[in-house]
C-alpha positions in Angstrom: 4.2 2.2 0.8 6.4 -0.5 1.3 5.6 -1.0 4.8 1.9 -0.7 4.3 2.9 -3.9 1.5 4.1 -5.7 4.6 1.1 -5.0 6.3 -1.2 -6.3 3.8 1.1 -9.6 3.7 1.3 -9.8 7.3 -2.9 -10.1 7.7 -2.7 -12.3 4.8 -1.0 -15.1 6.4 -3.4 -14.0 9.7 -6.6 -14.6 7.6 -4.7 -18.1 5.8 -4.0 -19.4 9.5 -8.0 -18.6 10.4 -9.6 -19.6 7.2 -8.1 -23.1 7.2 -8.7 -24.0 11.0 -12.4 -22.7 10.6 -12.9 -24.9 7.1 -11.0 -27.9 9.6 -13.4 -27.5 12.4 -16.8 -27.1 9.9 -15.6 -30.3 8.1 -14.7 -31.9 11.3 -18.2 -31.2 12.4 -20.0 -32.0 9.1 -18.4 -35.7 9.7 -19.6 -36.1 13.1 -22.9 -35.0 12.7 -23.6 -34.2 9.0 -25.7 -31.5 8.3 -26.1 -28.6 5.4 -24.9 -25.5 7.7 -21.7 -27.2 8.5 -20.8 -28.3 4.4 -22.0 -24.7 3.6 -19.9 -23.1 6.3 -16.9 -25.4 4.8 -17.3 -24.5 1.6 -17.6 -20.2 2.5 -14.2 -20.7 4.1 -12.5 -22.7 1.7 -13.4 -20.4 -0.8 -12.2 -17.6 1.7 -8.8 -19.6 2.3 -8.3 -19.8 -1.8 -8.7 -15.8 -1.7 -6.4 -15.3 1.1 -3.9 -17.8 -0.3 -4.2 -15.3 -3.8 -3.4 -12.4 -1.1 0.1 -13.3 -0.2 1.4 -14.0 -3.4 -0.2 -10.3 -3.9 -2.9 -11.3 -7.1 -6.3 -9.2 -7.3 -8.3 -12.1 -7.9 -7.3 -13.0 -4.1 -8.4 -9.8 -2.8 -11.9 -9.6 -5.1 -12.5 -13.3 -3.9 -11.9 -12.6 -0.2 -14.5 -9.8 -0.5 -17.2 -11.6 -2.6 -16.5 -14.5 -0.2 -16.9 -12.1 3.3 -19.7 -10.4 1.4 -21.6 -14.1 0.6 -20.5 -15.1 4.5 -22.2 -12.2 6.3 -25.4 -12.8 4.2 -25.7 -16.3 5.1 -25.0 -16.1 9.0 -27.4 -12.5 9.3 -30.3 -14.6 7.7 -31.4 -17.4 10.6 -30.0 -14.5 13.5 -32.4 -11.7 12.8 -34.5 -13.3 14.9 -32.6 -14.9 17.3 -29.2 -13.2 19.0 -28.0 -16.3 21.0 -25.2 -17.3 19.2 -22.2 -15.3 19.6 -19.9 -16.6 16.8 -21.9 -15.8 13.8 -22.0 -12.2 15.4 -18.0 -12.5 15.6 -17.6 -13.6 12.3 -19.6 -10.9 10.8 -17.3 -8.6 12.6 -14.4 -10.1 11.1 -15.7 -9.8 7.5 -16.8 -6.0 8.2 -13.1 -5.8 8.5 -11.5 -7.5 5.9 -14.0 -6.0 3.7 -13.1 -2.6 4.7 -9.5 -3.1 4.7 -9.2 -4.9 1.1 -11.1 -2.2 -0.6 -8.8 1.0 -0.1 -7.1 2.5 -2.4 -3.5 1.5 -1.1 -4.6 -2.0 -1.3 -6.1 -1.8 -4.6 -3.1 -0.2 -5.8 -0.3 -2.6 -4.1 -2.4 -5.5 -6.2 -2.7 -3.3 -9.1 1.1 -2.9 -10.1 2.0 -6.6 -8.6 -0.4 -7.8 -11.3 1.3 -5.2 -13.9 4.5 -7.4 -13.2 6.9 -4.4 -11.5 9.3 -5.8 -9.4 9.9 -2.6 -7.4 7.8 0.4 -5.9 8.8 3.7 -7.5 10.6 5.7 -5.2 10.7 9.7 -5.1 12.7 12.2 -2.7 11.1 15.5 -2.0 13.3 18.5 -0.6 11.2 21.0 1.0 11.3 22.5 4.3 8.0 23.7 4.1 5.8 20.6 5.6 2.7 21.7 3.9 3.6 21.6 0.9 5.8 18.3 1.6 2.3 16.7 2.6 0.5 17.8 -0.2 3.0 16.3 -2.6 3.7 12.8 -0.4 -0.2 12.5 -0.2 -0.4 12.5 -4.0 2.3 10.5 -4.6 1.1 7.8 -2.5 -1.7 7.8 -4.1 -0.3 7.0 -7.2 1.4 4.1 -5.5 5.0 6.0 -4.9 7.1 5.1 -2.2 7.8 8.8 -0.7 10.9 10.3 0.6 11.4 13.8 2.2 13.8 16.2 4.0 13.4 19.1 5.3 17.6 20.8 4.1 19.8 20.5 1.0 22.1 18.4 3.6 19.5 16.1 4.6 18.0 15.7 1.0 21.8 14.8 -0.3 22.4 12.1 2.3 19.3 10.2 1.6 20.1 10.6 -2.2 22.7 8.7 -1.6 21.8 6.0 0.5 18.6 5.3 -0.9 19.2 6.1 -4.7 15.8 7.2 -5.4 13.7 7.3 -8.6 12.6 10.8 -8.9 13.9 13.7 -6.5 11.8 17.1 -6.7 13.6 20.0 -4.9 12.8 23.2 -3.5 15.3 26.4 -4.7 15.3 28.2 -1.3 16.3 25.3 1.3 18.1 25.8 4.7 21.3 25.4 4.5 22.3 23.9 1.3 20.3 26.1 -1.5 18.4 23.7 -3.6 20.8 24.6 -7.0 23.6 23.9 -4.9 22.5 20.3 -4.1 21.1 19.7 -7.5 24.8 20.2 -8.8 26.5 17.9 -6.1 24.0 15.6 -7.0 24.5 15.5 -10.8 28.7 15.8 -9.8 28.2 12.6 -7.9 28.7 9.5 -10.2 26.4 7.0 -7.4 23.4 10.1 -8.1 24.1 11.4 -11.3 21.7 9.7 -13.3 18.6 10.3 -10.9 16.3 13.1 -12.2 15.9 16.3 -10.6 12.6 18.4 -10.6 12.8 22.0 -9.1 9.4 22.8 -7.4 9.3 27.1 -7.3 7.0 29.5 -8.2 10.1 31.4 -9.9 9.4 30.7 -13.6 11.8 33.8 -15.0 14.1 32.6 -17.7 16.9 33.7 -15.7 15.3 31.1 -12.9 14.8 28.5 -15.6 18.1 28.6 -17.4 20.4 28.6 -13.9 18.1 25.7 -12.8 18.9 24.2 -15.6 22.4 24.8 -15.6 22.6 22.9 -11.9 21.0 19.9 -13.5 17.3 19.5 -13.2 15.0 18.4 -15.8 
């Protein structure tokens, strides 16, 4: 999640760089030869600079203001071409908004600008431990959904090393792990004082009170 963040940043800055040479060059051409199409054209793209300004300091009013903008943009340049095909740029410009459109409007994105505007300073992270990679997809997949950075291994010894670097929010194990049985890495997780206070969630079909109680005895939730 936090490296799809980056990329939303990164074409944030593209679209800033693009949107203010192409308001320069309409405004540049609206003084030398003054003419309605060129102050409209100025005008779409400062609007579309404003939104993409509102994108890297990660506000939603950017990203709905980029797409009503690209939306407005790709209107006005289709209306005098239906006819006539000559003129390459609109046609590339058209392109470009098909893009951004697309791009601002998926879920990740809607989410990223969702909890910045919500005022959290960090993305939620959560270790699975499961060495079953269906089930390890399944879970990542709704996580990151929900906007949760996602962290998985595949063995208790794994799952313990990257609680330890990375510190994670949540960690949701399997019991039957190679290795390292998941019980035995929810205690040495909960003996550690650096990992203690992270929660653990066992995720089994065992749901005995003999399962439940020594689960609960290692630690978990």
């Amino acid at each position: 999640m936090k490296k799809h963040l980056v990329n939303v940043k990164f074409i944030s800055w593209c679209l800033v760089i693009l949107y203010l040479f192409s308001t320069g060059m309409y405004l540049q051409k609206f003084r030398l030869d003054p003419a309605t199409d060129s102050l409209i054209m100025a005008a779409l793209f400062g609007v579309l600079l404003l939104g993409a300004i509102g994108l890297i300091v990660m506000r939603d009013w950017g990203r709905i203001l980029l797409l009503l903008g690209n939306i407005f943009l790709v209107v006005y340049l289709l209306i005098p071409y239906f006819a006539n095909m000559e003129d390459l740029l609109p046609i590339s410009y058209i392109l470009m908004s098909a893009i951004v459109i697309l791009f601002y409007t998926q879920d990740k994105v809607r989410t990223a600008f969702s909890r910045s505007f919500s005022g959290e300073k960090e993305w939620k992270s959560v270790l699975i431990v499961d060495d079953d990679e269906t089930i390890l997809a399944a879970v990542r997949k709704i996580l990151m959904k929900e906007g949760y950075s996602v962290l998985t291994a595949h063995s208790g010894e794994d799952g313990l090393y990257i609680a330890k670097k990375q510190r994670p929010d949540l960690i949701i194990l399997d019991v039957i792990l190679p290795g390292m049985k998941g019980r035995e890495l929810c205690e040495k997780i909960k003996g550690d004082p650096s990992t203690h206070d992270i929660p653990v969630i066992f995720l089994t079909s065992k749901d005995s009170p003999d399962d439940i109680e020594a689960e609960k005895k290692a630690g978990a939730q």
